[in-house]
C-alpha positions in Angstrom: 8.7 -41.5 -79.5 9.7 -37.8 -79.0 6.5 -36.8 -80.0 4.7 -39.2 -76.7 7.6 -37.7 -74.4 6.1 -33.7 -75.3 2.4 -34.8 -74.5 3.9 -36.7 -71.0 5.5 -33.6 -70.4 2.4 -32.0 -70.5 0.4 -34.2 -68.7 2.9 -34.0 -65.9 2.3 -30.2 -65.6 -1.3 -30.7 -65.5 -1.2 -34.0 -63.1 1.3 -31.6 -61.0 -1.0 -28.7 -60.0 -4.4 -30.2 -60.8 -4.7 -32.7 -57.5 -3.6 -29.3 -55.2 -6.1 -27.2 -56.6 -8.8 -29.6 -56.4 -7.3 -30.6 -52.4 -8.3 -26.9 -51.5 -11.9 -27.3 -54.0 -13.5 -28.3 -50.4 -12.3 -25.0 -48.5 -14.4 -22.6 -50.5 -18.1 -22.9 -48.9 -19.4 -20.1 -47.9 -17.4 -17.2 -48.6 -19.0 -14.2 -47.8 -16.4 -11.5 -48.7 -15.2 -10.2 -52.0 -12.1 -7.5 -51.6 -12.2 -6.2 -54.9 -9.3 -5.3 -55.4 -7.9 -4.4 -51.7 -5.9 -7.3 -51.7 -4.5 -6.8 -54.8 -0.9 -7.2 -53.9 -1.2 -10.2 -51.8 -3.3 -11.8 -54.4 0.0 -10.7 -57.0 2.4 -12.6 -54.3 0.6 -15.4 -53.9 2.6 -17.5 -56.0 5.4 -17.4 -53.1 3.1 -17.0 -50.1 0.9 -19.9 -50.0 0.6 -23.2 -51.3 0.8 -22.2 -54.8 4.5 -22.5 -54.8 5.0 -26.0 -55.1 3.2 -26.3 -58.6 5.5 -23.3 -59.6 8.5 -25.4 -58.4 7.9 -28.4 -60.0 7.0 -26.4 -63.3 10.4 -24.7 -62.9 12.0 -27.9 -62.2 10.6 -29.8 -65.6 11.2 -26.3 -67.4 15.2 -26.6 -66.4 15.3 -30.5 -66.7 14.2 -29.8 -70.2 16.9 -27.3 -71.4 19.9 -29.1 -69.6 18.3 -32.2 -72.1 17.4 -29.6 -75.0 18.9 -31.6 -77.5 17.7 -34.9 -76.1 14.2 -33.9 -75.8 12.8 -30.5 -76.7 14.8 -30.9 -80.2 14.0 -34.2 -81.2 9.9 -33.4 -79.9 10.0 -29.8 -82.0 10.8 -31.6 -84.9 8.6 -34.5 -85.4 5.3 -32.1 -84.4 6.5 -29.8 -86.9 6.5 -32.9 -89.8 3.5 -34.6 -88.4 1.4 -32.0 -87.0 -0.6 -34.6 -85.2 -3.5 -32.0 -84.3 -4.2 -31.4 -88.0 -7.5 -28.3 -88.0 -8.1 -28.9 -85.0 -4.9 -26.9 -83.8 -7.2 -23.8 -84.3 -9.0 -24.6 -81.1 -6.1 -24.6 -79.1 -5.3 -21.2 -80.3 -8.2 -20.0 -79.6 -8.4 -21.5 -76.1 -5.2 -20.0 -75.4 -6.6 -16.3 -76.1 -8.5 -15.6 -72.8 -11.7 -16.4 -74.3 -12.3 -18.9 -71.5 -10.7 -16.4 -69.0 -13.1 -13.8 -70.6 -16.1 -15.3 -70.7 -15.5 -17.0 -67.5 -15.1 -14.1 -65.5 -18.3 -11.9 -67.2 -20.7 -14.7 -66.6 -19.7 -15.0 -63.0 -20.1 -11.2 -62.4 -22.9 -10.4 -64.7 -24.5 -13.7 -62.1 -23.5 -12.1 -59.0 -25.0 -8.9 -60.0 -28.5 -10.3 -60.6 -28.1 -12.6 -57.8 -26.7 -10.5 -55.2 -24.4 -13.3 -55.1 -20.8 -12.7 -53.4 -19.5 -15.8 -54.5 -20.3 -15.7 -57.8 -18.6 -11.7 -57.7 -15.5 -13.7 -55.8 -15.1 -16.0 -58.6 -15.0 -13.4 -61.1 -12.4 -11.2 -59.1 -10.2 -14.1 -58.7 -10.0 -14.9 -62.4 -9.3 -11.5 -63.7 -6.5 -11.0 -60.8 -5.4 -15.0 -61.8 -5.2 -14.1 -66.0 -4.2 -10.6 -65.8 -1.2 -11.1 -63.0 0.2 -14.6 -64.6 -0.2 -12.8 -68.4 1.8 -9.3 -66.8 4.5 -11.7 -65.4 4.7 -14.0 -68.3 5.6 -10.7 -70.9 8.0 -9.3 -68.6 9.9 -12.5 -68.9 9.2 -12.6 -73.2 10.9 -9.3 -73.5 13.5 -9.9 -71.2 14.5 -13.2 -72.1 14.2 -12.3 -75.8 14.4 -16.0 -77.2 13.4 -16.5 -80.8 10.3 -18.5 -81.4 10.7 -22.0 -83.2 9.4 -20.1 -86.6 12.0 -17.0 -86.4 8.7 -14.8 -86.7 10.1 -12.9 -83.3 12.0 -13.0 -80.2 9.4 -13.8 -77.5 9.2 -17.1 -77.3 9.5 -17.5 -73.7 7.1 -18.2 -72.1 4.0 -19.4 -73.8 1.1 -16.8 -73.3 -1.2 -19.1 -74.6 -0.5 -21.9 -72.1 0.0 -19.5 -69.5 -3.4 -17.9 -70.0 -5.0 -21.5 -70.4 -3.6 -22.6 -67.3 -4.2 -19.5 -65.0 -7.9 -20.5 -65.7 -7.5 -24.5 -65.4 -6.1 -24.0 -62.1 -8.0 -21.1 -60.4 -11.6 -23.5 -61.7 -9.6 -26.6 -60.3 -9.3 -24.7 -57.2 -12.6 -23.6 -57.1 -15.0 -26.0 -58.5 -15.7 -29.5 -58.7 -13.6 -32.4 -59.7 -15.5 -32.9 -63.5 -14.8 -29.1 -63.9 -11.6 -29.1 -62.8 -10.3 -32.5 -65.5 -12.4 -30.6 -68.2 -10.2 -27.2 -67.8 -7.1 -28.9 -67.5 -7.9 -31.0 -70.4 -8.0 -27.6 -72.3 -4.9 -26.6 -70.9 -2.9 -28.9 -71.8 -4.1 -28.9 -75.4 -3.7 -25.3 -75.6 0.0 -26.2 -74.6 0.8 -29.0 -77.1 -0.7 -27.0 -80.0 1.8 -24.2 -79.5 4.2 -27.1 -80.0 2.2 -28.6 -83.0 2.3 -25.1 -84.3 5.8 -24.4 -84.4 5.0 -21.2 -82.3 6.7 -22.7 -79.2 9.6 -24.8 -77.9 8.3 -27.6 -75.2 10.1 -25.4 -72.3 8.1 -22.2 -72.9 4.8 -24.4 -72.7 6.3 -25.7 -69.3 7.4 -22.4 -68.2 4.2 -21.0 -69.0 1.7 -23.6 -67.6 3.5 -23.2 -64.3 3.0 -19.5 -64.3 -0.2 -19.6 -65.3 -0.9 -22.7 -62.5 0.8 -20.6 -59.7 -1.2 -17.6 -59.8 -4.5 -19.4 -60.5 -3.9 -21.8 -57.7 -2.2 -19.0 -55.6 -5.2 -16.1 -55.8 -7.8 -18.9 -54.9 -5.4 -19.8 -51.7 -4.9 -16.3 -50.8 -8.8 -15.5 -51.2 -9.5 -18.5 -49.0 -7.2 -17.3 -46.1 -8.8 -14.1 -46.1 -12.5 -15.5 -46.3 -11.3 -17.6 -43.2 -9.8 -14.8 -41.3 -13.1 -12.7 -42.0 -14.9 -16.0 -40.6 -13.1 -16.1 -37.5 -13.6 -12.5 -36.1 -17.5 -12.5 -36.6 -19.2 -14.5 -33.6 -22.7 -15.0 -31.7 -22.2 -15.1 -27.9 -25.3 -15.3 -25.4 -24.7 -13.9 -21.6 -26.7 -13.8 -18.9 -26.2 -12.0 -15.5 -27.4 -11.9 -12.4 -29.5 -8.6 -11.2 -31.2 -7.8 -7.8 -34.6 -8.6 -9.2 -33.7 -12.2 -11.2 -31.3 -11.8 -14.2 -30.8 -10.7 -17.3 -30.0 -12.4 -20.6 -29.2 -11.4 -24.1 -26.4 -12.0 -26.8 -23.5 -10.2 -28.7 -22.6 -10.1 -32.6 -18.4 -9.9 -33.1 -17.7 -8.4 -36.5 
């Protein structure tokens, strides 16, 4: 049964930040400005200054839950996806996933389409990404070589957090955020086989997958919001007014344009 505890685990991260990225999928119309990269350090704080924060709690929350009940849980989990290694080959793809393939290729086909297209949403979308991965993957290996916890398979001592899961969910979330519902399921699916495999693998312990997805979540979730409130602002300042006066021969009538 440990074994089904690990994969709700990581179905709660996923349930956890999915359904607030995908709340804030509806905002996104319509964005006109890109910011690349102005905004670069409220785009890095973002994970404390919008909305993103409460994905990163909960993720902190499971993440401590599960080493006050190591022994209970994470233990008894490491151990029977080490004997079994339910994901058999297909463990590989998970690897792989975790790798910023997805991140990668993501990001160049977005720009490389705003290019052609003259198409600042596209060029938005690519921004955000790269800011998502490369902010949630700087913050993840600060913490792996300060922490300095041996991996599972004593191969080294940066263990925590998972880079793969961090990676795979900094991309999940900012395409939940961003896209619609069927996109958003499809990268979380990803994500959260990205995260068991490092457990299947022996590579990680079931905290540094949590730890990692809810980096990974924050700052995909948290660059979307932050882009958003900025495309909104922008919106707000740029107006169409008509006038007309009175004049000693009749009127006169025109407009203004507020930028």
């Amino acid at each position: 049964m440990s074994l089904f505890r690990s994969l709700l685990v990581s179905l709660l991260i996923s349930s956890s930040v999915f359904p607030v990225s995908v709340s804030f999928a509806q905002e996104n119309a319509d964005e006109t400005q890109l910011g690349w990269p102005k905004d670069a350090w409220e785009n890095f704080k973002s994970p404390v200054t919008t909305d993103a924060k409460y994905p990163l709690l909960i993720g902190a929350g499971v993440t401590a839950l599960l080493l006050i009940f190591e022994d209970q849980i994470v233990d008894p989990a490491q151990e029977e996806a080490v004997e079994h290694k339910p994901l058999g080959p297909f463990s590989k793809i998970g690897d792989l996933g975790g790798r910023m393939y997805p991140n990668a290729l993501y990001a160049v086909g977005m720009l490389g389409y705003g290019l052609i297209e003259s198409d600042s949403s596209a060029k938005r979308n690519a921004s955000g990404m790269f800011q998502a991965s490369l902010y949630s993957i700087a913050v993840t290996g600060a913490l792996k070589y300060t922490v300095r916890e041996p991996r599972p398979d004593s191969s080294n001592r940066d263990s925590f957090p998972s880079g793969h899961t961090t990676a795979a969910f900094s991309f999940a979330s900012y395409i939940g955020c961003r896209h619609s519902l069927g996109w958003g399921i499809a990268a979380y699916s990803l994500a959260t086989f990205v995260g068991f495999s490092r457990v299947n693998d022996n590579r990680h312990y079931l905290h540094d997958v949590t730890a990692g997805a809810a980096i990974g979540a924050a700052y995909g979730i948290g660059v979307c919001l932050a882009e958003n409130s900025r495309s909104s602002q922008t919106s707000s300042n740029q107006s169409v007014r008509w006038f007309a006066s009175p004049t000693d021969g009749g009127a006169i009538a025109g407009l203004t344009i507020k930028y």
